[in-house]
C-alpha positions as CSV (number, residue, x, y, z in Angstrom):
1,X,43.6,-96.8,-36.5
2,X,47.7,-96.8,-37.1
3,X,47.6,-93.5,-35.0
4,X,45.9,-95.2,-32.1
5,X,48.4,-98.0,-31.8
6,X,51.1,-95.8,-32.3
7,X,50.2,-93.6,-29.3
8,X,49.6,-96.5,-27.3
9,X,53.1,-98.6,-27.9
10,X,55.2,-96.6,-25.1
11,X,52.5,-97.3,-22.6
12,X,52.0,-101.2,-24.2
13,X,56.2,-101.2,-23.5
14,X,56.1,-99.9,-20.1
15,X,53.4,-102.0,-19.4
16,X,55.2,-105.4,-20.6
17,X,58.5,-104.2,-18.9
18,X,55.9,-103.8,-15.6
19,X,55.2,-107.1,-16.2
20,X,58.4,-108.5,-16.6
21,X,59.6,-106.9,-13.3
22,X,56.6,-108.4,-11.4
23,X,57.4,-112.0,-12.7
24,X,61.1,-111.5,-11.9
25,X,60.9,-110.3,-8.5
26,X,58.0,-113.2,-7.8
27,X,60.7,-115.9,-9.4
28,X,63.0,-114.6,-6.9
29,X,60.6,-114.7,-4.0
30,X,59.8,-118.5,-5.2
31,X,63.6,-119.1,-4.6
32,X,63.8,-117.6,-1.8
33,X,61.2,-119.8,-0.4
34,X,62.3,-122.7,-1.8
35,X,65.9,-121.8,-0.1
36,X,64.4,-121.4,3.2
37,X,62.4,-124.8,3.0
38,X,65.5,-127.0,2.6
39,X,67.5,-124.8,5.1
40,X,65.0,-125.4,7.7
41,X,64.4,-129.0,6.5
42,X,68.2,-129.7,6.3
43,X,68.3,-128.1,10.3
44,X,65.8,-130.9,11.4
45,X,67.2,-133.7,9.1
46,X,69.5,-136.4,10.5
47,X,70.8,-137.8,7.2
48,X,70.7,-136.6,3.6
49,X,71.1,-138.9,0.4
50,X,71.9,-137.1,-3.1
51,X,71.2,-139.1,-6.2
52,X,71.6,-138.5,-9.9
53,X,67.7,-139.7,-11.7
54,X,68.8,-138.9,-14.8
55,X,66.5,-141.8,-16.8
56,X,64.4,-142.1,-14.0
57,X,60.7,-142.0,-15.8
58,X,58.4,-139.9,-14.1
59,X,55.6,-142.4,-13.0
60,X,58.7,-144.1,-11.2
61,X,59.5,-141.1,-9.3
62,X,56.2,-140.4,-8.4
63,X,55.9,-143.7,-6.5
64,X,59.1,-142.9,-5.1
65,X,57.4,-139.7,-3.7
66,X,54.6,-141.8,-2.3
67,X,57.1,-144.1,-1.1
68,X,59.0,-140.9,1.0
69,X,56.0,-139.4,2.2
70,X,55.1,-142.7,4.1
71,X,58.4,-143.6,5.6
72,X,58.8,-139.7,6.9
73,X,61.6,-138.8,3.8
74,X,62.0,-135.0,2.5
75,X,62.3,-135.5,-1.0
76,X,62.9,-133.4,-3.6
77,X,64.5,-131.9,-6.9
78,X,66.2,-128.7,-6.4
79,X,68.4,-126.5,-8.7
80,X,72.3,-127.1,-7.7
81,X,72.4,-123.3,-7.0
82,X,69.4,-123.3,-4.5
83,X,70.7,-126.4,-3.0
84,X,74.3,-124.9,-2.0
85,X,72.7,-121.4,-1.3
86,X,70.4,-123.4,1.2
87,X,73.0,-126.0,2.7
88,X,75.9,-123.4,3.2
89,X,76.0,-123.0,6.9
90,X,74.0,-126.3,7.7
91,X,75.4,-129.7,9.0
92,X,75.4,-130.8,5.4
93,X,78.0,-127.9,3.9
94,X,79.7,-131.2,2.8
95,X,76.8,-132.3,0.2
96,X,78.6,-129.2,-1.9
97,X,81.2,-130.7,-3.3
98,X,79.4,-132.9,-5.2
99,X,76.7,-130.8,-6.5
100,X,77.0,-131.5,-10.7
101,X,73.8,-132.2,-12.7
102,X,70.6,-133.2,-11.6
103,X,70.2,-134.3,-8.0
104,X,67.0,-135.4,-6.4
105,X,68.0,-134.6,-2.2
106,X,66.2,-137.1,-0.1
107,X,66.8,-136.3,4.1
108,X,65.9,-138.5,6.6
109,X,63.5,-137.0,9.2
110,X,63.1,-139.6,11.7
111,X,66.3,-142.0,11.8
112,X,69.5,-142.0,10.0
113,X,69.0,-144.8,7.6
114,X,65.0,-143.9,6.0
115,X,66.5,-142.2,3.5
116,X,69.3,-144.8,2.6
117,X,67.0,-147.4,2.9
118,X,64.3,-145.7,0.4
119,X,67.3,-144.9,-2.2
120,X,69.0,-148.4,-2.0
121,X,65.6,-150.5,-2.4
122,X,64.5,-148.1,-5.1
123,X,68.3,-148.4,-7.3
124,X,67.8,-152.3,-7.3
125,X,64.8,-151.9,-9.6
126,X,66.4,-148.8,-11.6
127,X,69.6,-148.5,-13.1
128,X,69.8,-145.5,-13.8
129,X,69.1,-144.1,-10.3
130,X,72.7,-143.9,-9.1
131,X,73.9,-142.5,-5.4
132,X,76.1,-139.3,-6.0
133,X,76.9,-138.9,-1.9
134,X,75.6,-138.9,1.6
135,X,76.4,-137.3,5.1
136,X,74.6,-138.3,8.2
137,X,75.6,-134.4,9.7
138,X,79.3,-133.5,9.7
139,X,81.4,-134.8,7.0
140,X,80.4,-136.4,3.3
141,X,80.4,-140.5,2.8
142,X,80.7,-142.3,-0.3
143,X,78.6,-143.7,-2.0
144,X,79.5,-147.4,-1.6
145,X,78.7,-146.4,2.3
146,X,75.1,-146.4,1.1
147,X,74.7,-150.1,2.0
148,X,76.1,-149.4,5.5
149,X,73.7,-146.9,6.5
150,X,70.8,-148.8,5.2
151,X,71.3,-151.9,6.7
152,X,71.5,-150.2,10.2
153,X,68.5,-150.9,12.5
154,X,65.4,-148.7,13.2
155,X,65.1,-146.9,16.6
156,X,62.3,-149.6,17.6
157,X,64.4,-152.6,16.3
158,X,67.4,-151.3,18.1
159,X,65.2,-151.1,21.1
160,X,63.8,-154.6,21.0
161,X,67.5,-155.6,20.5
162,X,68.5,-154.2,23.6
163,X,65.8,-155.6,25.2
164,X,66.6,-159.4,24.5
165,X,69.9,-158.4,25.6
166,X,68.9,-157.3,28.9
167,X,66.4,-159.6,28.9
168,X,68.5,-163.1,28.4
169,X,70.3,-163.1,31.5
170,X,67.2,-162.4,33.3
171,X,65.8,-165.5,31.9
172,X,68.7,-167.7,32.5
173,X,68.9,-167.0,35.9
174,X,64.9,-167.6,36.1
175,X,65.6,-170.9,34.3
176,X,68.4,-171.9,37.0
177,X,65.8,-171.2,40.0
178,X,63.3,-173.3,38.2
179,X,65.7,-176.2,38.0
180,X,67.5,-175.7,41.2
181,X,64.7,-177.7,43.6
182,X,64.7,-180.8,41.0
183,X,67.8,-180.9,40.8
184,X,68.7,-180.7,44.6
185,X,66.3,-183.6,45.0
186,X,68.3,-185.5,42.4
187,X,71.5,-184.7,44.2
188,X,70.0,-186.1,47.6
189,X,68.6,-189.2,45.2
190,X,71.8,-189.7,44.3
191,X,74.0,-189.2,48.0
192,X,71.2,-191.7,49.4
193,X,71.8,-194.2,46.5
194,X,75.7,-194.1,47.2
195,X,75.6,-194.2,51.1
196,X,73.5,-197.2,51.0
């Protein structure tokens, strides 16, 4: 039985090295797609968010998740490596410097503040979720700046702000027309009243 096994270790060798080439070359292909998927997501983003969760419970990130899906927010947790391998060459080449420890990359897909606005309403209820740096394309912000972007208005509250605008002139003048033959009857009231 010793003989058998003996014969058989070269091949059993070869055969584990075969293995461990094929799981090598298919963790490289996984990074490779995983580096493609943030370049091409980072292309179409408008703003990116970086964010240390270390002490961030998993059950709490998973609503977060829930939280991104619905409000049209890329999020995810990407090695640092990948991440600068992915963003070099991107409008967010800035998000490099500050690539140290974990970081969980949330980019806004539709306007510039989903992203902010997911991160700063999440932080108030966690602690330990703190902002490492944003960029809304060229150039990196701080992290205080956070607040800023967040609080900036939605493409359809924007609109409906422009809207009054235009619109509030519109209705004075409306308002004026309205008035205009009561008060030119006052005004010949008051001319009759003086002449006699």
């Amino acid at each position: 039985m010793r003989r058998c096994t003996k014969s058989f270790r070269p091949w059993l060798e070869v055969l584990s090295l075969y293995k461990r080439e094929v799981y090598l070359m298919s963790r490289l292909e996984e990074k490779k797609l995983v580096v493609d998927e943030l370049k091409k997501v980072a292309d179409e983003a408008l703003s990116a968010v970086v964010v240390d969760y270390r002490g961030t419970n998993v059950p709490d990130l998973t609503l977060l998740r829930k939280d991104a899906s619905s409000s049209s927010v890329y999020l995810r947790v990407i090695k640092n490596t990948l991440a600068k391998r992915a963003l070099e060459g991107t409008k967010f080449d800035s998000i490099n410097e500050i690539l140290t420890g974990p970081s969980l990359f949330a980019f806004s897909l539709d306007d510039f503040q989903s992203a902010a606005k997911l991160v700063k309403d999440f932080s108030k209820s966690h602690e330990s979720f703190s902002v490492k740096g944003l960029s809304v394309g060229e150039g990196l912000l701080d992290a205080s700046e956070l607040d800023r972007l967040a609080a900036l208005p939605t493409k359809e509250e924007a609109i409906s702000m422009l809207m009054s605008v235009l619109q509030s002139p519109i209705q004075k003048f409306a308002g004026g027309l309205q008035n205009l033959p009561s008060n030119f009857v006052r005004t010949l009231d008051a001319v009759k009243e003086t002449k006699s």
